[in-house]
mmCIF entry with sequence, helices, sheets and N, C-alpha, C, O atoms, coordinates in Angstrom:
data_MODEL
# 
_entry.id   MODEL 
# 
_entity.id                         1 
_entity.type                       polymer 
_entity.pdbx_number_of_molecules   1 
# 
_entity_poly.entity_id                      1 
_entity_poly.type                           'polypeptide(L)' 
_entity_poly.nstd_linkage                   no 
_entity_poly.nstd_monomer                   no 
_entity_poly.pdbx_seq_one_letter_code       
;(UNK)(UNK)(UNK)(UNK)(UNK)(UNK)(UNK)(UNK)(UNK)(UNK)(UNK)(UNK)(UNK)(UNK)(UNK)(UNK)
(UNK)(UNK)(UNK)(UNK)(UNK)(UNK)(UNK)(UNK)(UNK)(UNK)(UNK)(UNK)(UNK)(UNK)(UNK)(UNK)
(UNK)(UNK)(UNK)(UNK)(UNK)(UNK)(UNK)(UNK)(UNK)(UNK)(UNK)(UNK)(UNK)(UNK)(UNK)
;
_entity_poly.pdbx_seq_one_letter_code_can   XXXXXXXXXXXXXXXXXXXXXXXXXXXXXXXXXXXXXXXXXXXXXXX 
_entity_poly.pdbx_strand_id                 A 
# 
loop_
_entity_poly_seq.entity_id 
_entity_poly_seq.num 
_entity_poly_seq.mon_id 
_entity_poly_seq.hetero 
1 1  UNK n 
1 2  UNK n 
1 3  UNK n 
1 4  UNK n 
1 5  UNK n 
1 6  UNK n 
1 7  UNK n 
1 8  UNK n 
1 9  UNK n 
1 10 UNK n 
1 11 UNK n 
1 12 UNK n 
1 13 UNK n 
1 14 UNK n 
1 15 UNK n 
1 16 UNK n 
1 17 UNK n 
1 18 UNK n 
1 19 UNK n 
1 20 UNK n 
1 21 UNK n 
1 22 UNK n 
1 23 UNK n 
1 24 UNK n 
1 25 UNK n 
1 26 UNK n 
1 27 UNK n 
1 28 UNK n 
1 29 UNK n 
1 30 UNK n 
1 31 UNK n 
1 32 UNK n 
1 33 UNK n 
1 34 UNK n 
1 35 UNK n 
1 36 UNK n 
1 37 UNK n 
1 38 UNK n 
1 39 UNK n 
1 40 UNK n 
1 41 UNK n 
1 42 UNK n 
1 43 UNK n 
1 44 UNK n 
1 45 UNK n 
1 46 UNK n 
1 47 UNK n 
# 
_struct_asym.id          A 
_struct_asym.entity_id   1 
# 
loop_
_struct_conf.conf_type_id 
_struct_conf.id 
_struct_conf.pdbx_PDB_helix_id 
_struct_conf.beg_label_comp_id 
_struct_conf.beg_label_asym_id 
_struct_conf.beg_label_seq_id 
_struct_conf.pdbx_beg_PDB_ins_code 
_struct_conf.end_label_comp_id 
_struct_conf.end_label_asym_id 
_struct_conf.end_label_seq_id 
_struct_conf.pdbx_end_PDB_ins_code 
_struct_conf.beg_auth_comp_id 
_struct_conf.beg_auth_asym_id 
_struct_conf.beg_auth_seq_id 
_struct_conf.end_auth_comp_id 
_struct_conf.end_auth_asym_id 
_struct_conf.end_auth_seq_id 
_struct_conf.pdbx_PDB_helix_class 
_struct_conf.details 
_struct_conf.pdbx_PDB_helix_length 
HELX_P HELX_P1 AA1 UNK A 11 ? UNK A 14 ? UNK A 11 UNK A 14 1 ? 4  
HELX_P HELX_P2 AA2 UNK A 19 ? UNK A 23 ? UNK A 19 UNK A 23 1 ? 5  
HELX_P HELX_P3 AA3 UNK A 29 ? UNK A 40 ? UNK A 29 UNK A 40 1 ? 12 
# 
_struct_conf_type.id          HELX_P 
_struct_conf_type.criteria    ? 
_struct_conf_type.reference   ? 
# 
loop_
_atom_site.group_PDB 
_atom_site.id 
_atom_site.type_symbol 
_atom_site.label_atom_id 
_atom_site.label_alt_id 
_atom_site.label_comp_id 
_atom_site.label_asym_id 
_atom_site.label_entity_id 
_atom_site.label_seq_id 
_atom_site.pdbx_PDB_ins_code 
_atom_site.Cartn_x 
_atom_site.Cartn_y 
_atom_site.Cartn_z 
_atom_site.occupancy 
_atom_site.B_iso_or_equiv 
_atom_site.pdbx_formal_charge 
_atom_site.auth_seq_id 
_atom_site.auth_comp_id 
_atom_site.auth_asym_id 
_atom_site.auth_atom_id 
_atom_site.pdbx_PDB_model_num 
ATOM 1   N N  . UNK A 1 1  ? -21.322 -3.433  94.262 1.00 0.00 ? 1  UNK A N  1 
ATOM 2   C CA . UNK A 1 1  ? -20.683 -4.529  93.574 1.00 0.00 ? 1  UNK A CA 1 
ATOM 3   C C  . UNK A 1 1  ? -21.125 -4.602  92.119 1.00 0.00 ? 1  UNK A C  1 
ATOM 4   O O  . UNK A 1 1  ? -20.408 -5.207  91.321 1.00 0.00 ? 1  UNK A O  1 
ATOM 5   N N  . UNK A 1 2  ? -22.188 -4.061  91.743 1.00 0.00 ? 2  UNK A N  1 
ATOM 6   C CA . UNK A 1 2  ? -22.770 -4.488  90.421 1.00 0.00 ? 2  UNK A CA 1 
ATOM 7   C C  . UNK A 1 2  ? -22.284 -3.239  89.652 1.00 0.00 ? 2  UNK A C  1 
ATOM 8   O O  . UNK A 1 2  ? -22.727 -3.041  88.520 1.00 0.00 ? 2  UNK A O  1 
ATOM 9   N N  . UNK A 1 3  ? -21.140 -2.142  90.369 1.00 0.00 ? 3  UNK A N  1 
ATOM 10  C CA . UNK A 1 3  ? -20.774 -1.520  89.462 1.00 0.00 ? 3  UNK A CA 1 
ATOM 11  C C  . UNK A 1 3  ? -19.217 -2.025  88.435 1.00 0.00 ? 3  UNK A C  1 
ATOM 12  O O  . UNK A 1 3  ? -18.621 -1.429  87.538 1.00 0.00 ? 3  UNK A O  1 
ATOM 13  N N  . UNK A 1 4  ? -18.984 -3.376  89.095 1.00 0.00 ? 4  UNK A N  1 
ATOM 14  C CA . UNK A 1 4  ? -17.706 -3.260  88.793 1.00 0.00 ? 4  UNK A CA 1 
ATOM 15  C C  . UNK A 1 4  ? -17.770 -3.788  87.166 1.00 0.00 ? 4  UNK A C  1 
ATOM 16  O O  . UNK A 1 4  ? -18.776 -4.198  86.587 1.00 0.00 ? 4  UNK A O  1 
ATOM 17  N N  . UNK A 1 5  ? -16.391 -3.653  86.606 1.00 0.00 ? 5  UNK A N  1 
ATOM 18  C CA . UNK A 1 5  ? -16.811 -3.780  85.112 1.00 0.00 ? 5  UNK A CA 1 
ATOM 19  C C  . UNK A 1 5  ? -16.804 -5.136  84.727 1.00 0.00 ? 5  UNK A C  1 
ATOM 20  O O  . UNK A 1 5  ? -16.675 -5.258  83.509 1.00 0.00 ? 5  UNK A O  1 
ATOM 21  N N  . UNK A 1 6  ? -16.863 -5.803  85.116 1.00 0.00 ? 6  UNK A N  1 
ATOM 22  C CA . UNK A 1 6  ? -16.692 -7.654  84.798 1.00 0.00 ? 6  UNK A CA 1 
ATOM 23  C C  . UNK A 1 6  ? -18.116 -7.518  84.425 1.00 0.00 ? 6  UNK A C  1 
ATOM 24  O O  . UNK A 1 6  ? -18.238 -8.094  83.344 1.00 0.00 ? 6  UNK A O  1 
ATOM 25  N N  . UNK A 1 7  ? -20.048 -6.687  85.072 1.00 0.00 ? 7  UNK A N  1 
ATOM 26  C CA . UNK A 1 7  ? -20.860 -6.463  85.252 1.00 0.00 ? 7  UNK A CA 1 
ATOM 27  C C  . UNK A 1 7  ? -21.104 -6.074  83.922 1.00 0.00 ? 7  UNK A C  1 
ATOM 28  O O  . UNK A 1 7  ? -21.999 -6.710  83.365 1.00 0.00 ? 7  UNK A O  1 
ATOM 29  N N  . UNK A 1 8  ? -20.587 -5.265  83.316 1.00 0.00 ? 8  UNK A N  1 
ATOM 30  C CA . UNK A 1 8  ? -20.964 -4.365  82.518 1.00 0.00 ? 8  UNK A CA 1 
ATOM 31  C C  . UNK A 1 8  ? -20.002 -4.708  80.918 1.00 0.00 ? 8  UNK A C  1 
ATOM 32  O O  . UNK A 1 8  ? -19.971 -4.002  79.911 1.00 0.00 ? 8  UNK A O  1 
ATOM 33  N N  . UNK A 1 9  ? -19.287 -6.050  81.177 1.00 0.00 ? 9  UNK A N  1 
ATOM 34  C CA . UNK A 1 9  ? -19.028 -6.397  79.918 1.00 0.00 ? 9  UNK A CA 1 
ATOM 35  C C  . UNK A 1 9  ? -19.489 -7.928  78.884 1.00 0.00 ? 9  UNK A C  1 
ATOM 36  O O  . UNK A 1 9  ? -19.000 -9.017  79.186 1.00 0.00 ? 9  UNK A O  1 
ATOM 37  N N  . UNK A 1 10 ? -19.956 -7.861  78.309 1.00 0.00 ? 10 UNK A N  1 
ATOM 38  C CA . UNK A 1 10 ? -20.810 -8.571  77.173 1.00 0.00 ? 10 UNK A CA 1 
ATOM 39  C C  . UNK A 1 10 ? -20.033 -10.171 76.961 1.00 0.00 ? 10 UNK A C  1 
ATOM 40  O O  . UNK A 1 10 ? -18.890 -10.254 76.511 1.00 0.00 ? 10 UNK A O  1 
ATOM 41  N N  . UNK A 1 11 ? -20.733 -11.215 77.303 1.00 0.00 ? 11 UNK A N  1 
ATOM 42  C CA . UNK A 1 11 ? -19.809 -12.456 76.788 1.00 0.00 ? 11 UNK A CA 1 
ATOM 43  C C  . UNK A 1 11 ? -19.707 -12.126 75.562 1.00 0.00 ? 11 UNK A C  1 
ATOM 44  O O  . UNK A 1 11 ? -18.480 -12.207 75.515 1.00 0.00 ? 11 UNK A O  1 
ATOM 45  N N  . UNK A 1 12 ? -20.016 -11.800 74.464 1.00 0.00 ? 12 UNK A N  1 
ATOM 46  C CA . UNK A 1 12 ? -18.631 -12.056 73.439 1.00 0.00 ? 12 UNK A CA 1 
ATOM 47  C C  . UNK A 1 12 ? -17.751 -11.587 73.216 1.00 0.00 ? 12 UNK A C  1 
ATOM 48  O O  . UNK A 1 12 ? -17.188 -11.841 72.152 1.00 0.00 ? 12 UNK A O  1 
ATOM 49  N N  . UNK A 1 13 ? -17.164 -10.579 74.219 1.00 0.00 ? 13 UNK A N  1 
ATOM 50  C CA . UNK A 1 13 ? -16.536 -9.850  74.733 1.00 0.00 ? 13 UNK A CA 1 
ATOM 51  C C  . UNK A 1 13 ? -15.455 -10.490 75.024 1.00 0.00 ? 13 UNK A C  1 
ATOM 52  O O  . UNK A 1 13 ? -14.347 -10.315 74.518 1.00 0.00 ? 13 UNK A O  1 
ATOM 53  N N  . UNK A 1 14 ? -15.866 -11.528 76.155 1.00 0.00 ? 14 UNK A N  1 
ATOM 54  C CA . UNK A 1 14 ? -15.262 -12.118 77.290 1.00 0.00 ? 14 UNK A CA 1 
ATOM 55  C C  . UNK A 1 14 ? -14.497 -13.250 76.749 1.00 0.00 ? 14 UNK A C  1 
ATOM 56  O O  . UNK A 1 14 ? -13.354 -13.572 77.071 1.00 0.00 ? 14 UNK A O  1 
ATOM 57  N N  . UNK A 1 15 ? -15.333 -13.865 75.813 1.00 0.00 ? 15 UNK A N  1 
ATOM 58  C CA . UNK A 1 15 ? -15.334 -14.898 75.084 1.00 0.00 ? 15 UNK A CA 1 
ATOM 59  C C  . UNK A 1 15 ? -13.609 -15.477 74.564 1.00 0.00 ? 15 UNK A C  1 
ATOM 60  O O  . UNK A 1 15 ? -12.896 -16.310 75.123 1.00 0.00 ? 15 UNK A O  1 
ATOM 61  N N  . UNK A 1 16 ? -13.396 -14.826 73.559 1.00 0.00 ? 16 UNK A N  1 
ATOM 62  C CA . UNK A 1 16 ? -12.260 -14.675 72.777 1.00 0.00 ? 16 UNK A CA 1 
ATOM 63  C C  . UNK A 1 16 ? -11.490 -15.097 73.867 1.00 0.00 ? 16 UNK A C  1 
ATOM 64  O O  . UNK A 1 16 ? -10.863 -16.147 74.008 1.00 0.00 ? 16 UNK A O  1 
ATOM 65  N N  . UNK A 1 17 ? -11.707 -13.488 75.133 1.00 0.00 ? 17 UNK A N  1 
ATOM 66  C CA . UNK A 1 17 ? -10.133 -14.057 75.928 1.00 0.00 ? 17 UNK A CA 1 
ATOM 67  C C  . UNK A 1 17 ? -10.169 -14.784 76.815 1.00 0.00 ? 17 UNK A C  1 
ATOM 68  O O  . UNK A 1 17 ? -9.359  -14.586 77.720 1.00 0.00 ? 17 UNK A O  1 
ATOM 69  N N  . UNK A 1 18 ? -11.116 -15.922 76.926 1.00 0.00 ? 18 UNK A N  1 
ATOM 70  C CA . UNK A 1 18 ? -11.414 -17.097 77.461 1.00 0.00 ? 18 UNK A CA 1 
ATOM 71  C C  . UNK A 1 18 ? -10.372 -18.150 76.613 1.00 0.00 ? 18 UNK A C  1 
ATOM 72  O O  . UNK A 1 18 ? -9.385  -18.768 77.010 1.00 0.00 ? 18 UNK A O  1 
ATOM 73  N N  . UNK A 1 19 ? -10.894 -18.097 75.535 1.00 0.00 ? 19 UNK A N  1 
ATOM 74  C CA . UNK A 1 19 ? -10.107 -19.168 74.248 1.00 0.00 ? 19 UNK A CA 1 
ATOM 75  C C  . UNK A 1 19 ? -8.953  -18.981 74.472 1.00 0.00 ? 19 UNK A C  1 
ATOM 76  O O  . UNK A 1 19 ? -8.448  -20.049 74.821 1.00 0.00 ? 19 UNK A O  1 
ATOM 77  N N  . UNK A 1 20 ? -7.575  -17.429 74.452 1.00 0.00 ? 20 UNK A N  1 
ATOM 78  C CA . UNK A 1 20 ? -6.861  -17.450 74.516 1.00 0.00 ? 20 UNK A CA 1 
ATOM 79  C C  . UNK A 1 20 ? -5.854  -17.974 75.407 1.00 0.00 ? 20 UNK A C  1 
ATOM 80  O O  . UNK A 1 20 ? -4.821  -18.555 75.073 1.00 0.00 ? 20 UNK A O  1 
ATOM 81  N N  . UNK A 1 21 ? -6.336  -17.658 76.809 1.00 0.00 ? 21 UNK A N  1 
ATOM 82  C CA . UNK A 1 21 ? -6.022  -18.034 77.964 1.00 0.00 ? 21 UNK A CA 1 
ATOM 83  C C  . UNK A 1 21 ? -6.064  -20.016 77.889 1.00 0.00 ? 21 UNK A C  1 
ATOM 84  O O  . UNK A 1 21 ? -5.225  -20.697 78.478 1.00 0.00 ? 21 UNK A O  1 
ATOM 85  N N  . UNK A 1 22 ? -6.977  -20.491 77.219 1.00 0.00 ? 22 UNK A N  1 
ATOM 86  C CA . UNK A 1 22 ? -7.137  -21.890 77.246 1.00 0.00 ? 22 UNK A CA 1 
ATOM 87  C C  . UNK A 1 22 ? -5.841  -22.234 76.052 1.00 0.00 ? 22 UNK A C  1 
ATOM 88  O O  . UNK A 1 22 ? -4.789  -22.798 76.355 1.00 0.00 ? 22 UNK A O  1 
ATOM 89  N N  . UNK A 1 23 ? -6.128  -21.848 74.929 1.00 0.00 ? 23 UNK A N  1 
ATOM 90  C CA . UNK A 1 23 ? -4.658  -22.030 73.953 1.00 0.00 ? 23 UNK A CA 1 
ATOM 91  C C  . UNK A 1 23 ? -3.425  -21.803 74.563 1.00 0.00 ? 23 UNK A C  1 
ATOM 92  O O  . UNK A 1 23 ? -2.510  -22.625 74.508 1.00 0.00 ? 23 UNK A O  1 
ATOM 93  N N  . UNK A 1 24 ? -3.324  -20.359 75.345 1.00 0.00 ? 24 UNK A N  1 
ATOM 94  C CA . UNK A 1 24 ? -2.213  -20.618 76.114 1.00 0.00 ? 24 UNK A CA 1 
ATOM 95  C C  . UNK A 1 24 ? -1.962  -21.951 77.053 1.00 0.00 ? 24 UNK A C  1 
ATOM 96  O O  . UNK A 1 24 ? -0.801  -21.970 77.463 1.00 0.00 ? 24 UNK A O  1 
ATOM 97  N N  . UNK A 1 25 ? -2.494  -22.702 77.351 1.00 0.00 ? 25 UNK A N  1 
ATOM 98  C CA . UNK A 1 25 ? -2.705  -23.632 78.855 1.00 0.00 ? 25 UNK A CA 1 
ATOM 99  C C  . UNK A 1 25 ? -2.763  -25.145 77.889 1.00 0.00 ? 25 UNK A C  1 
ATOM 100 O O  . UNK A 1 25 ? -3.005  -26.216 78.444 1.00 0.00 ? 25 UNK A O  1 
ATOM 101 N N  . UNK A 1 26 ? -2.457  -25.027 76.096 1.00 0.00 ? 26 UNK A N  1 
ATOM 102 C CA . UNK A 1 26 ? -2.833  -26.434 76.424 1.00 0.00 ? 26 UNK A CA 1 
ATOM 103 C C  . UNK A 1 26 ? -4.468  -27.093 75.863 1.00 0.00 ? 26 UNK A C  1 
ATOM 104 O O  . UNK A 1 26 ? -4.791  -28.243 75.565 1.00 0.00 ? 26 UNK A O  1 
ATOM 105 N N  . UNK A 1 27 ? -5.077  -26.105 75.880 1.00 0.00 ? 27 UNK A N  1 
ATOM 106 C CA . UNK A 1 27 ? -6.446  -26.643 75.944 1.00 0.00 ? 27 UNK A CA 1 
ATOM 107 C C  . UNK A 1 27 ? -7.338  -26.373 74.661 1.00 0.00 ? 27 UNK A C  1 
ATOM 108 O O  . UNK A 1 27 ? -7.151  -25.513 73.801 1.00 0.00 ? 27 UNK A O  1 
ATOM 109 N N  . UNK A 1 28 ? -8.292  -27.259 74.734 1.00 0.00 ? 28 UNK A N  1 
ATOM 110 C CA . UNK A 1 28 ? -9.191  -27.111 73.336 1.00 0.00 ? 28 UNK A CA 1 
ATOM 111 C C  . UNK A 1 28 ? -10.692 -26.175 73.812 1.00 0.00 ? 28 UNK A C  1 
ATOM 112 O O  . UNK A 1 28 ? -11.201 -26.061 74.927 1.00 0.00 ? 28 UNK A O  1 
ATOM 113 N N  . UNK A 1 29 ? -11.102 -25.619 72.529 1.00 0.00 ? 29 UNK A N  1 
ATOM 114 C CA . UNK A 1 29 ? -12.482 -24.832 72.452 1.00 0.00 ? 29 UNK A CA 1 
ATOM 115 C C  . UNK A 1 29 ? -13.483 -25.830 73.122 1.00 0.00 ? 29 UNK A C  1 
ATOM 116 O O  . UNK A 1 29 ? -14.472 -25.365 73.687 1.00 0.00 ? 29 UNK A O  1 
ATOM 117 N N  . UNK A 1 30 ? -13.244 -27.368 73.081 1.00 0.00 ? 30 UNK A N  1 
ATOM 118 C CA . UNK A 1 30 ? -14.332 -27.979 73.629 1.00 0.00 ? 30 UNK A CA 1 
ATOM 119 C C  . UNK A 1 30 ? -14.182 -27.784 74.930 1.00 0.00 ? 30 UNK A C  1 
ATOM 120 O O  . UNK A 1 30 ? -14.921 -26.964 75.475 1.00 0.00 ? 30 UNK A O  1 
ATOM 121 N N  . UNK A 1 31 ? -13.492 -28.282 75.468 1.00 0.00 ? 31 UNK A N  1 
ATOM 122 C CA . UNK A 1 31 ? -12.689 -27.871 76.613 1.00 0.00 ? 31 UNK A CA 1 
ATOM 123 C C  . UNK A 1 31 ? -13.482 -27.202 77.291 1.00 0.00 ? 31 UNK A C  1 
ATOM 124 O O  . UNK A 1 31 ? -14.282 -27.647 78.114 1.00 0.00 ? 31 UNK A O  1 
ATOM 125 N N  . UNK A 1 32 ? -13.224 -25.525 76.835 1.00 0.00 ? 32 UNK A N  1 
ATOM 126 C CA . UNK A 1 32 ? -13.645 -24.273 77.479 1.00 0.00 ? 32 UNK A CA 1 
ATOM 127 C C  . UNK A 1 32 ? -15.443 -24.052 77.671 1.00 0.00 ? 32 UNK A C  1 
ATOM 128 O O  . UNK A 1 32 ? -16.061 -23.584 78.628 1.00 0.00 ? 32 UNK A O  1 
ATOM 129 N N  . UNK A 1 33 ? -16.074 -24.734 76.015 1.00 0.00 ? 33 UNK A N  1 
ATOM 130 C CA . UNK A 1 33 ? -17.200 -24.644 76.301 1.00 0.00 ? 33 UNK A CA 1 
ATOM 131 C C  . UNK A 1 33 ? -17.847 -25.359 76.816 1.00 0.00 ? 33 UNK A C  1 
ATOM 132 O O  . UNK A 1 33 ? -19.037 -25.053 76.880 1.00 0.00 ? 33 UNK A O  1 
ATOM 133 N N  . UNK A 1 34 ? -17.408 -26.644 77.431 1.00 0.00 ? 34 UNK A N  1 
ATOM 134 C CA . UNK A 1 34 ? -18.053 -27.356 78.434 1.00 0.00 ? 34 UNK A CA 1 
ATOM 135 C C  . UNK A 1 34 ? -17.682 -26.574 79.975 1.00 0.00 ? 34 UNK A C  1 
ATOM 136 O O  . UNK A 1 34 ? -18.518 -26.624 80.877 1.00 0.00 ? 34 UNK A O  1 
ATOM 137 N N  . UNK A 1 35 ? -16.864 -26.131 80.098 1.00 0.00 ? 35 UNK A N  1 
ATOM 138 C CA . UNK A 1 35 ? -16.678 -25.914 81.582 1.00 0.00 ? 35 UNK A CA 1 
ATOM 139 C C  . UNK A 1 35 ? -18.062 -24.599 81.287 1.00 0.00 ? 35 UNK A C  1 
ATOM 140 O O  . UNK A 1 35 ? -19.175 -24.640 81.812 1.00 0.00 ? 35 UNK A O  1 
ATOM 141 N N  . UNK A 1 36 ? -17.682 -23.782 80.549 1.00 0.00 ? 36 UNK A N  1 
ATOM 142 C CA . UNK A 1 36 ? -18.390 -22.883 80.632 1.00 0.00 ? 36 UNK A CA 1 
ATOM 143 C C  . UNK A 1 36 ? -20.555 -22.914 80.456 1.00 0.00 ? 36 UNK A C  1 
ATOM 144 O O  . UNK A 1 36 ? -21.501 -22.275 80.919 1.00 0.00 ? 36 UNK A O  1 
ATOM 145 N N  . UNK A 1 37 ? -20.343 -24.047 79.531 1.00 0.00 ? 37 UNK A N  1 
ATOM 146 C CA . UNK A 1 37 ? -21.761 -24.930 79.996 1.00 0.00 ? 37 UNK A CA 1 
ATOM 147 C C  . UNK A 1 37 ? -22.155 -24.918 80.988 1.00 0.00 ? 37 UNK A C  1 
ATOM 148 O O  . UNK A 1 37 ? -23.202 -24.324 81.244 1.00 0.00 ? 37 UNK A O  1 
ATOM 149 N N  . UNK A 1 38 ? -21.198 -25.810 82.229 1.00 0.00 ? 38 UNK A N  1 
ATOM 150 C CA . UNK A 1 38 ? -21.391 -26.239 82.693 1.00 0.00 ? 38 UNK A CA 1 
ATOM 151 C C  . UNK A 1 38 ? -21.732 -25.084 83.993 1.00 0.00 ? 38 UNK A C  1 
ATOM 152 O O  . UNK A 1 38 ? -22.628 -25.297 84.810 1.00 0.00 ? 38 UNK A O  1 
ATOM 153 N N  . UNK A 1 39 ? -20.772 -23.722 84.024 1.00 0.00 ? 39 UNK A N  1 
ATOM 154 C CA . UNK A 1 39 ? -20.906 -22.546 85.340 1.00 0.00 ? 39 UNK A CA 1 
ATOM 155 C C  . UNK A 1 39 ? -22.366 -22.002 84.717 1.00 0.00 ? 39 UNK A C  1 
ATOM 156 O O  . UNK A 1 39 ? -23.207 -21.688 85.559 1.00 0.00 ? 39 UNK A O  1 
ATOM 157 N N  . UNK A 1 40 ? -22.606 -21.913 83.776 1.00 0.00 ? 40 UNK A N  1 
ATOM 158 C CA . UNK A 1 40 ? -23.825 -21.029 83.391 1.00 0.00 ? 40 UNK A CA 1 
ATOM 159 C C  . UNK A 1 40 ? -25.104 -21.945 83.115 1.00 0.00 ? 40 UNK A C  1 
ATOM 160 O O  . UNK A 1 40 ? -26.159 -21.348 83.330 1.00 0.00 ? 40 UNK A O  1 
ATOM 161 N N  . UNK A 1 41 ? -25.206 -22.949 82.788 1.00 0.00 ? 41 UNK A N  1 
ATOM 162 C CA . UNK A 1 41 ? -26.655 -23.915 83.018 1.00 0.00 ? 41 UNK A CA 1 
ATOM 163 C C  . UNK A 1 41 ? -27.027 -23.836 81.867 1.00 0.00 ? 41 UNK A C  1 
ATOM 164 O O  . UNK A 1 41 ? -28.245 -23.909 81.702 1.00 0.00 ? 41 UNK A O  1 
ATOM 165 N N  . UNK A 1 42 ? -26.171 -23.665 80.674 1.00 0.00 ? 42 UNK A N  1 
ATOM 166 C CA . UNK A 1 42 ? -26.482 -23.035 78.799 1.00 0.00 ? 42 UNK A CA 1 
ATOM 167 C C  . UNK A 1 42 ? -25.837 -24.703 78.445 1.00 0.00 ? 42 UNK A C  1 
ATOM 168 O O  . UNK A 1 42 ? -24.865 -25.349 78.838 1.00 0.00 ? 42 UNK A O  1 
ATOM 169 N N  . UNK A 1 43 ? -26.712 -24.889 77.711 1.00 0.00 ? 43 UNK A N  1 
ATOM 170 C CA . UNK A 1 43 ? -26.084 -26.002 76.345 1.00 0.00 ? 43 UNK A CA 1 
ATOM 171 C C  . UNK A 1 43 ? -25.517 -25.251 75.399 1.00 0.00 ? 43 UNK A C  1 
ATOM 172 O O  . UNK A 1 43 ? -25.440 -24.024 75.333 1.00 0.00 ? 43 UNK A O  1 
ATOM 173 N N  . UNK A 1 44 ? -25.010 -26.320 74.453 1.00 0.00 ? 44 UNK A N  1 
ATOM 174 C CA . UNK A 1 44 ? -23.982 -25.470 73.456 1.00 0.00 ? 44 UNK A CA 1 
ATOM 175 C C  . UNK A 1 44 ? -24.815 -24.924 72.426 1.00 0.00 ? 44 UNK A C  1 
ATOM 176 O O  . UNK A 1 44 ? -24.218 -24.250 71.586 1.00 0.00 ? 44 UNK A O  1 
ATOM 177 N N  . UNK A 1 45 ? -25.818 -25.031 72.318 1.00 0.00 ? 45 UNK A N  1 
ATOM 178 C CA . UNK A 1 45 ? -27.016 -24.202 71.657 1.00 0.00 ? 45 UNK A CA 1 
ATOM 179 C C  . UNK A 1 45 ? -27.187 -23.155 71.870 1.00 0.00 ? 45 UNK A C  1 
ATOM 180 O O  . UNK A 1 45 ? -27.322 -22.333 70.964 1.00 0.00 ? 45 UNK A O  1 
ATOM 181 N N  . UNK A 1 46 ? -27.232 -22.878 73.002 1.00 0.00 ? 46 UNK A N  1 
ATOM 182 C CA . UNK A 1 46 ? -27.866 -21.267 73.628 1.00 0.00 ? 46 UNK A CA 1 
ATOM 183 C C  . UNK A 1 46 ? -26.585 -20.494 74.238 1.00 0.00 ? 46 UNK A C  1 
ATOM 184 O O  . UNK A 1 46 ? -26.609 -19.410 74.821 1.00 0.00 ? 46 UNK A O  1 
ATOM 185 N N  . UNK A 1 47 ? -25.320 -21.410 73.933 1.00 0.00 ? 47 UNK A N  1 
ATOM 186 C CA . UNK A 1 47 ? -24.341 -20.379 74.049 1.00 0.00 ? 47 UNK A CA 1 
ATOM 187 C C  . UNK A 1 47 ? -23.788 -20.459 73.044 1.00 0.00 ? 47 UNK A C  1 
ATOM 188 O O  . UNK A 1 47 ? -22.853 -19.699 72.792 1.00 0.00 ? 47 UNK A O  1 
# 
């Protein structure tokens, strides 16, 4: 399982097409970085 590539790619990577997917839908950067706060246990400092 830890070969698959979701594993092996870099959040700021990921990042961007997080935002996009949320712009598509409607949604704001705050939005995204609270949910995403919130799955990873990061304040908006350390992410």
């Amino acid at each position: 399982m830890n070969n698959h590539r979701i594993f092996k790619m870099k959040f700021s990577g990921v990042y961007p097409l997080y935002m996009q997917k949320a712009e598509r839908k409607n949604r704001t950067k705050e939005e995204v970085d609270q949910i995403i706060c919130w799955l990873t246990g990061y304040d908006l400092v350390e992410l």
